[in-house]
C-alpha positions as CSV (number, residue, x, y, z in Angstrom):
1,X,-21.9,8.6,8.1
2,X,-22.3,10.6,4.9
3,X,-20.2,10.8,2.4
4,X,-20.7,13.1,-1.2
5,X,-19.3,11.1,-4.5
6,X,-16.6,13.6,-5.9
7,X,-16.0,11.8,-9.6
8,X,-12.6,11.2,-10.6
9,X,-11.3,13.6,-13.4
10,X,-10.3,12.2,-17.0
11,X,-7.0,10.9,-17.7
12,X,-4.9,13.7,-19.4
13,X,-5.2,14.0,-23.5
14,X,-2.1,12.4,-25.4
15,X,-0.8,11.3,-21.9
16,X,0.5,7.4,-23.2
17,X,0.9,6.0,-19.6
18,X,-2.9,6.7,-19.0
19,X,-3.6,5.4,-22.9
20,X,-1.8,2.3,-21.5
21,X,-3.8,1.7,-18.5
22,X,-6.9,2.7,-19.8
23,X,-6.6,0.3,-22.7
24,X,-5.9,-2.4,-19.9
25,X,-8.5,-1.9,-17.8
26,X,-11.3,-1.4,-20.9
27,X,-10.0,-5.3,-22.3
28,X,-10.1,-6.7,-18.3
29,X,-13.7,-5.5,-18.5
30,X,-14.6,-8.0,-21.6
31,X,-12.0,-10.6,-21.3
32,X,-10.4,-13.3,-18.6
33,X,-7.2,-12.0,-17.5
34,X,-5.1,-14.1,-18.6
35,X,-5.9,-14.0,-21.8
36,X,-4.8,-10.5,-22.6
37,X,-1.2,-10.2,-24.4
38,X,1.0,-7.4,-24.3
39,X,0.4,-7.3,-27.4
40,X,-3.2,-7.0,-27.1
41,X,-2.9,-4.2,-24.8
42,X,-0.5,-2.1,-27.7
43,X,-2.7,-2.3,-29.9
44,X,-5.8,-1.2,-27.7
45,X,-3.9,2.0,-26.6
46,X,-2.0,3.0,-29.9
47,X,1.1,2.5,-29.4
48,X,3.7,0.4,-30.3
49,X,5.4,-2.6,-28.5
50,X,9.0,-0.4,-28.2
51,X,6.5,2.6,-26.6
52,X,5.0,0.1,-24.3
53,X,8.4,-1.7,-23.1
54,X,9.6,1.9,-22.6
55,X,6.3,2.7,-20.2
56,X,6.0,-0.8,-18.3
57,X,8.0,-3.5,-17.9
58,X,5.0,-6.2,-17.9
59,X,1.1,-6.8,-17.8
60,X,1.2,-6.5,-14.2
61,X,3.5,-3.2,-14.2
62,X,0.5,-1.6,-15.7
63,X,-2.0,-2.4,-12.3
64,X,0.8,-0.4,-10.7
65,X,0.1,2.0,-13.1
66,X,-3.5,2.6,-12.7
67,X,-3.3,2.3,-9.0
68,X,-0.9,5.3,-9.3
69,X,-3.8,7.6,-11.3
70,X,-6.1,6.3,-8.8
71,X,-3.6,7.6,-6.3
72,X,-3.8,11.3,-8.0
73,X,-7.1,11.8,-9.0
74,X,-8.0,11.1,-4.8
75,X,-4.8,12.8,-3.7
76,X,-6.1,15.9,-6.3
77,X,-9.5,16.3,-4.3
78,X,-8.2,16.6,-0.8
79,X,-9.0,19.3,1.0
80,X,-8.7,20.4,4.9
81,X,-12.5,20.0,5.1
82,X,-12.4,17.7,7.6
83,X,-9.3,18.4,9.5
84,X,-10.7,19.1,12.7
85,X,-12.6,15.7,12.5
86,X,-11.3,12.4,13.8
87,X,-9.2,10.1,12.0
88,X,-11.5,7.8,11.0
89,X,-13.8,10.3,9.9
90,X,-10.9,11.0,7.8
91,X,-9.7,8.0,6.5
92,X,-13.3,7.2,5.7
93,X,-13.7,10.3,3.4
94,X,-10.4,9.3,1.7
95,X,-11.3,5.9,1.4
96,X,-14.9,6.5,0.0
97,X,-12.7,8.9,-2.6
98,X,-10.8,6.6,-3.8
99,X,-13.8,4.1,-4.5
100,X,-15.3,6.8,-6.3
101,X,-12.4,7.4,-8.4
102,X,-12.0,3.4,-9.3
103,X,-15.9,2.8,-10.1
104,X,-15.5,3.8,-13.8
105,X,-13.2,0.5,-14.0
106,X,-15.5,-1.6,-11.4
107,X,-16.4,-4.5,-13.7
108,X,-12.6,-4.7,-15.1
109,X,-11.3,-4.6,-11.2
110,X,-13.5,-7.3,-10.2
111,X,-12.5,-9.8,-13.0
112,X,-8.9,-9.0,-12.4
113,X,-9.3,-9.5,-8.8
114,X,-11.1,-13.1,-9.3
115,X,-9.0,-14.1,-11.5
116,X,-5.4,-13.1,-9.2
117,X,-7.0,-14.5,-5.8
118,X,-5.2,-18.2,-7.4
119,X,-1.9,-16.5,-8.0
120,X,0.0,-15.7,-5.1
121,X,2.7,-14.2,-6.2
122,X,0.8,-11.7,-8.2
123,X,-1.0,-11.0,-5.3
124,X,2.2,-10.5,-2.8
125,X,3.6,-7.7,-5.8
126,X,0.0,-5.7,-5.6
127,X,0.3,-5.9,-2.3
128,X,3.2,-3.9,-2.4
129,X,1.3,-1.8,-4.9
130,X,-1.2,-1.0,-2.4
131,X,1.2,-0.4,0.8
132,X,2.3,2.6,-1.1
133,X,-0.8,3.6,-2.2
134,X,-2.6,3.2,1.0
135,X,0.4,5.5,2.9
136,X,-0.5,8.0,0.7
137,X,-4.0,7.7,1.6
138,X,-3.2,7.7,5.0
139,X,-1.2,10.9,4.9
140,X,-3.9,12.6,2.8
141,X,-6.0,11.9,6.0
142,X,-3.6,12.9,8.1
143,X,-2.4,10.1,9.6
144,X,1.3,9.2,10.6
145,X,2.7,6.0,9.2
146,X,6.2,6.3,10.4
147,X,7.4,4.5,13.8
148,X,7.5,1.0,15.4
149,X,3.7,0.7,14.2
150,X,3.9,2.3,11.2
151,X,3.9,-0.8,9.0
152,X,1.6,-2.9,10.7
153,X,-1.2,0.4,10.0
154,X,-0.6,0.3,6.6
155,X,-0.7,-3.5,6.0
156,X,-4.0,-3.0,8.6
157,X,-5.5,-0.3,5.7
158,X,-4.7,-2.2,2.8
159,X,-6.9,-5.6,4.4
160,X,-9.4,-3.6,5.2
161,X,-9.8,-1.2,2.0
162,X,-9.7,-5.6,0.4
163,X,-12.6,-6.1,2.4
164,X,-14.5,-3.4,2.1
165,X,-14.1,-4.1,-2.0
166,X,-15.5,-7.5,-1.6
167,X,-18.4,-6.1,-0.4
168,X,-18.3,-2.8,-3.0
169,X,-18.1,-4.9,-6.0
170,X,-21.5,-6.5,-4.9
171,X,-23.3,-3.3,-3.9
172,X,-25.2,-2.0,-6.8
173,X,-26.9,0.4,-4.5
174,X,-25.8,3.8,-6.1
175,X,-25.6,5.5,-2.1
176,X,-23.1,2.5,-1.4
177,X,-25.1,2.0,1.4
178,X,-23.6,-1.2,2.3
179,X,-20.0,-0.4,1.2
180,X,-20.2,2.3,3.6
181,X,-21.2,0.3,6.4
182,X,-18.4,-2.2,5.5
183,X,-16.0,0.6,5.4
184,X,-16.9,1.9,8.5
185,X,-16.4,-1.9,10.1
186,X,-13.4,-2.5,8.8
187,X,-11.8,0.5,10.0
188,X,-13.1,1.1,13.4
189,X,-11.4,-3.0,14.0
190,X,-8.3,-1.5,12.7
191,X,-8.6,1.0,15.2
192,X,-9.4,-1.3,18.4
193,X,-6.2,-3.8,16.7
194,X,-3.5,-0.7,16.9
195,X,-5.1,0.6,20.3
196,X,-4.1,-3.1,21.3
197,X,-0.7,-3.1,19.6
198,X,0.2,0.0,21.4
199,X,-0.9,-1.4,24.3
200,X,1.5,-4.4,23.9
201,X,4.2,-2.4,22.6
202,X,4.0,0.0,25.9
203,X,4.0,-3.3,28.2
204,X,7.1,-5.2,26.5
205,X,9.1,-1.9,26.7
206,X,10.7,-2.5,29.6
207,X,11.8,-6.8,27.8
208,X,12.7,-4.7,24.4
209,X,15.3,-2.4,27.0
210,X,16.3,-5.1,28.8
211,X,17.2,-7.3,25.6
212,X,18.8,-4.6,24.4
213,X,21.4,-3.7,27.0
214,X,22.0,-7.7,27.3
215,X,23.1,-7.6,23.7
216,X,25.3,-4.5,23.9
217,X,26.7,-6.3,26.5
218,X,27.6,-8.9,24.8
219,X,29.1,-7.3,22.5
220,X,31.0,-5.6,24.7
221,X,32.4,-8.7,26.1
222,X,33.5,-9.9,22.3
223,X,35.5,-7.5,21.5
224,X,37.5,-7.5,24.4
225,X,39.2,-11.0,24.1
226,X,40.4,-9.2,20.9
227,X,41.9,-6.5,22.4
228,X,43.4,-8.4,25.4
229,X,45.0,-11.0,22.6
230,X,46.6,-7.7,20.4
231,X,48.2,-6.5,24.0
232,X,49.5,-9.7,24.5
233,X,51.2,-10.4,20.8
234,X,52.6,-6.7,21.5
235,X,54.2,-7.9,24.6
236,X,55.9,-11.0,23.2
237,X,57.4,-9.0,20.3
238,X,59.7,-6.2,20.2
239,X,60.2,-4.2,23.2
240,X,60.6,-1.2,22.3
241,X,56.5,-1.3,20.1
242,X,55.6,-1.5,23.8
């Protein structure tokens, strides 16, 4: 499968969100991650502490950040070149983009990602980070993520795109030779794991009816003790309110 490395264009000038980030990522790259301070970070990217608490709320805020330019500079290079392909010929492409994009900050990513794996409620909030970034990639591929399944594809992509990092940050091969192969793994599995969930979703249509006329029932049935008790607090008042 090939794939041609489209590099990711520079942050704007003067832009202080991107002076922010970049400043981040350049101190992850040369120190443990939990030794970089706020204030650290500030100072790196020229700005003060007010400018900062006005840009991001935290350390972490600023991941969201940089996932968010990632998100542009791949969303900036789509094209319809390969809209009469298949979807995973798609998704690869986008994928493969956004590795390209993110392998300026490769070293910085990898010790921020060693040093999180211990830490799991930083790793539940960037995984909410990357549910919105992957349904962007997924729509820049032109896939749906809307419906009963819609969730359970993106959660899918954003394992998968983990997995196929593991791998990237360990393939120095500048053809990504390997991370390709990954790639392509990881997503033909998600494609044999929704093929199955459709599958059970078309089989337990008939339960998920059946459940729900059983409720509506019910609730049919609740409400009309109410209205049989109101007819009878009418009757034993006032005659004439009948």
């Amino acid at each position: 499968m090939a794939h041609k490395p489209r590099t990711a264009e520079a942050p704007a000038s003067g832009n202080p969100r991107e002076a922010v980030v970049e400043a981040l990522m350049r101190l992850a790259a040369e120190q443990p991650w939990s030794d970089i301070e706020i204030t650290d970070i500030a100072r790196e990217a020229g700005v003060s502490l007010s400018e900062f608490r006005d840009l991001f709320p935290s350390k972490g805020a600023v991941l969201g950040g940089f996932s968010r330019m990632i998100d542009k500079a791949v969303l900036a290079g789509t094209t319809d070149d390969l809209a009469e392909e298949p979807s995973r010929e798609r998704l690869f492409d986008v994928l493969m983009r956004r590795l390209d994009a993110m392998t300026p900050y490769k070293t910085a990513l990898r010790r921020i990602v060693f040093a999180l794996r211990t830490d799991p409620l930083s790793l539940a909030a960037l995984n909410g980070v990357a549910l919105n970034s992957q349904r962007f990639m997924l729509a820049a591929a032109g896939i749906d993520t809307e419906g009963p399944l819609g969730r359970l594809k993106l959660q899918g992509v954003v394992i998968a795109f983990a997995r196929t990092m593991e791998t990237w940050f360990e393939d120095d091969d500048p053809a990504l030779a390997r991370t390709m192969a990954r790639l392509d793994r990881e997503i033909r599995n998600g494609e044999r794991l929704m093929e199955r969930a459709e599958d059970l979703r078309r089989l337990t249509a008939p339960l998920r009816a059946l459940g729900r006329s059983l409720l509506e029932r019910g609730s049919r049935r609740a409400r009309r003790p109410a209205r049989d008790e109101a007819d009878d607090d009418r009757l034993d008042g006032d005659p004439i309110a009948v």
